[in-house]
C-alpha positions in Angstrom: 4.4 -64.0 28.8 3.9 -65.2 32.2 2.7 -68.5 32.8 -0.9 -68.6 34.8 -1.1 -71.0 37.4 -3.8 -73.7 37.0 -7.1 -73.1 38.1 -10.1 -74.7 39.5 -13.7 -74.4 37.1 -16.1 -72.5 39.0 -18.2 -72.0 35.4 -21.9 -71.3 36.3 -24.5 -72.8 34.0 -28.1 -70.8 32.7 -30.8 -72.3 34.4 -33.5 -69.3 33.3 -33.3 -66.2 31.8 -35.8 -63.1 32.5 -35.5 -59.9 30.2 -36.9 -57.3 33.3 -36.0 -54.1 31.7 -35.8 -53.6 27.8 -34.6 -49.9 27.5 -33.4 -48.1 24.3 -29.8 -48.5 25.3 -29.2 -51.1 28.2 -31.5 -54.5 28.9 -31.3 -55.8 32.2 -31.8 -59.3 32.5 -31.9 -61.7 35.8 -31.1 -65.5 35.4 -31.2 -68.6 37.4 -27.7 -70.2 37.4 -26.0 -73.6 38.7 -23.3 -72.8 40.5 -20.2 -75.7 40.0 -21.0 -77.2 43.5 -25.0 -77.9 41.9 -26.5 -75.2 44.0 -28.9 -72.2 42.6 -28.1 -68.7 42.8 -29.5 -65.9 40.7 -27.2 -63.4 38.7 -28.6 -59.8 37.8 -26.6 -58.2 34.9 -27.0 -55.4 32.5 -26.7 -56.2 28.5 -24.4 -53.2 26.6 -23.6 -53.3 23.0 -20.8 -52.8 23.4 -18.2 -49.4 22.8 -15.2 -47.8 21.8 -12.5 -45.1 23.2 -10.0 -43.6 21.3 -6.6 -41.4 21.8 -6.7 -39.3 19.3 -3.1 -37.7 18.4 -2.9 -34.1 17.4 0.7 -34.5 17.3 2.9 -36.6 19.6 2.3 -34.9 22.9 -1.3 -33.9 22.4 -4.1 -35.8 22.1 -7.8 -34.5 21.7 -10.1 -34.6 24.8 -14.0 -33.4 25.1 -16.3 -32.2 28.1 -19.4 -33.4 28.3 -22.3 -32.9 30.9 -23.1 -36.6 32.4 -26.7 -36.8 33.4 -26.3 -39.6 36.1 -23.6 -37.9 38.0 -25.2 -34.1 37.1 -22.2 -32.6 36.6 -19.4 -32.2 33.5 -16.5 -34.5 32.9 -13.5 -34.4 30.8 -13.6 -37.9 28.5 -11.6 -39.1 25.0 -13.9 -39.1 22.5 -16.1 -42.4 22.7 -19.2 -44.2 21.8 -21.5 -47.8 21.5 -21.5 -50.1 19.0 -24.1 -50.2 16.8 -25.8 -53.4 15.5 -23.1 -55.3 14.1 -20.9 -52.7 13.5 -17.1 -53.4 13.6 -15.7 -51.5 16.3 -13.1 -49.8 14.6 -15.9 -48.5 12.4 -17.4 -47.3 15.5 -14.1 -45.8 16.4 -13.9 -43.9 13.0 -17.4 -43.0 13.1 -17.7 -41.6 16.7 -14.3 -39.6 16.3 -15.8 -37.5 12.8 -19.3 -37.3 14.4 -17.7 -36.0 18.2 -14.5 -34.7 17.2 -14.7 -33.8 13.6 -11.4 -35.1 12.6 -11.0 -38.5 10.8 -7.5 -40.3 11.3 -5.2 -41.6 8.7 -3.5 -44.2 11.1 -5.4 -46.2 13.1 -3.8 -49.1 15.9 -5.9 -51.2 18.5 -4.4 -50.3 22.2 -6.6 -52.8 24.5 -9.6 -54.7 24.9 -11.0 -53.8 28.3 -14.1 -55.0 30.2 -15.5 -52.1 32.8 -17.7 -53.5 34.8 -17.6 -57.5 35.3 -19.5 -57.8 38.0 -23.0 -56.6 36.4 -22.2 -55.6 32.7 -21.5 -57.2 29.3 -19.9 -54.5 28.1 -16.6 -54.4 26.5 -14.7 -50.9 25.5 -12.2 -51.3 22.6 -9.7 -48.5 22.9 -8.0 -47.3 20.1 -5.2 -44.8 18.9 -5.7 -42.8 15.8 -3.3 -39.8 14.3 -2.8 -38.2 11.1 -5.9 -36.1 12.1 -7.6 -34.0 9.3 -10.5 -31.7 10.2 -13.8 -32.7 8.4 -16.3 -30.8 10.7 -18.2 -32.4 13.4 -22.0 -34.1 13.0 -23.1 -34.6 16.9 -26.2 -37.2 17.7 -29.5 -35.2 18.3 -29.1 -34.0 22.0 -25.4 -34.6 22.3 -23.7 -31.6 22.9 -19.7 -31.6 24.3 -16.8 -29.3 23.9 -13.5 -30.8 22.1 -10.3 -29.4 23.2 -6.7 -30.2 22.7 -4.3 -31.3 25.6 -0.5 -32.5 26.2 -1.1 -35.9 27.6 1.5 -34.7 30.6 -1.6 -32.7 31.3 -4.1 -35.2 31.3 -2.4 -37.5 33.5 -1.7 -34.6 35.9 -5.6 -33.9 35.6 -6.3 -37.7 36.1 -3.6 -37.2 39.5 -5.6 -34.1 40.6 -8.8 -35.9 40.1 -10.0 -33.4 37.9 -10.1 -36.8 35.1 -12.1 -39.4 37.0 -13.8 -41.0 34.0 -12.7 -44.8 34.3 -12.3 -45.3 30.8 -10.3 -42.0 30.5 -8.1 -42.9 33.3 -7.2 -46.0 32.3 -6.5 -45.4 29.0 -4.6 -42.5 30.1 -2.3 -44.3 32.2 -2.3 -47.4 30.1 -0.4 -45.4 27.3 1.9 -43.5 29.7 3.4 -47.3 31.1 3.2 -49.2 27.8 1.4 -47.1 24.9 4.8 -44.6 24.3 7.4 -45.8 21.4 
């Protein structure tokens, strides 16, 4: 592995912390910090619990993929199956869980791919992307009010999709390309 080059602490230190939104899935707090130079600043940041993403493997060329209508945008999109953490929940429970209740299929391999962090600058969440194959179909169980469409695709097609911009789901995409560079035996 590369070596990093040394680095200067910049850590910010908790000076207050106000919970100003407490919703059923996000909590959006705003603290009072101490920058590394003494001086105050305040940081605005959204709590997540947390999810998963998985590439599910029909077969070695095809994985499974869903569309799904995504309120905040108003329009469909084409994702991997995913889904939040619950309450201390593992997350490759999660990732089991969310690919019988989405997908309907449970995996008899499972491998972790990547730990990836979305959104830094205003989010604790972290996404934990797995691969799973050996799929058997045990029939789907959707949340109340989730409804999506689960397809089968060549990953050569997805990552054409993702060039086309037809895939523009970040978590997708990444774990899209991530597995064409490094992900392939």
């Amino acid at each position: 592995m590369a070596k990093l080059p040394e680095f200067a602490d910049f850590t910010e230190s908790t000076v207050s912390s106000q919970l100003v939104y407490d919703g059923g899935l996000l909590k959006v707090h705003r603290d009072q910090v101490r920058l590394h130079d003494g001086t105050l600043a305040w940081r605005e940041y959204v709590k997540h619990p947390g999810a998963v993403m998985v590439l599910a493997f029909v077969d070695a060329e095809t994985i499974l993929l869903e569309r799904q209508f995504r309120y905040p945008k108003n329009r469909h999109f084409i994702e991997i199956p995913a889904g939040k953490l619950e309450p201390d929940e593992p997350a490759l429970d999660t990732a089991k869980r969310e690919l019988i209740e989405e997908c309907g299929f449970e995996a008899s391999e499972w491998w972790k791919i990547a730990t990836l962090d979305p959104s830094i600058g205003y989010s604790t969440e972290v996404i934990h992307l797995y691969g799973a194959r050996g799929l058997k179909h045990v029939g789907a169980a959707l949340d109340a009010g989730e409804h999506l469409q689960v397809f089968e695709a060549k990953v050569a097609d997805a990552i054409e999709w993702v060039r086309q911009g037809v895939i523009t789901d970040t978590k997708t995409t990444l774990a899209l390309l991530w597995w064409d560079e490094w992900g392939r035996p």
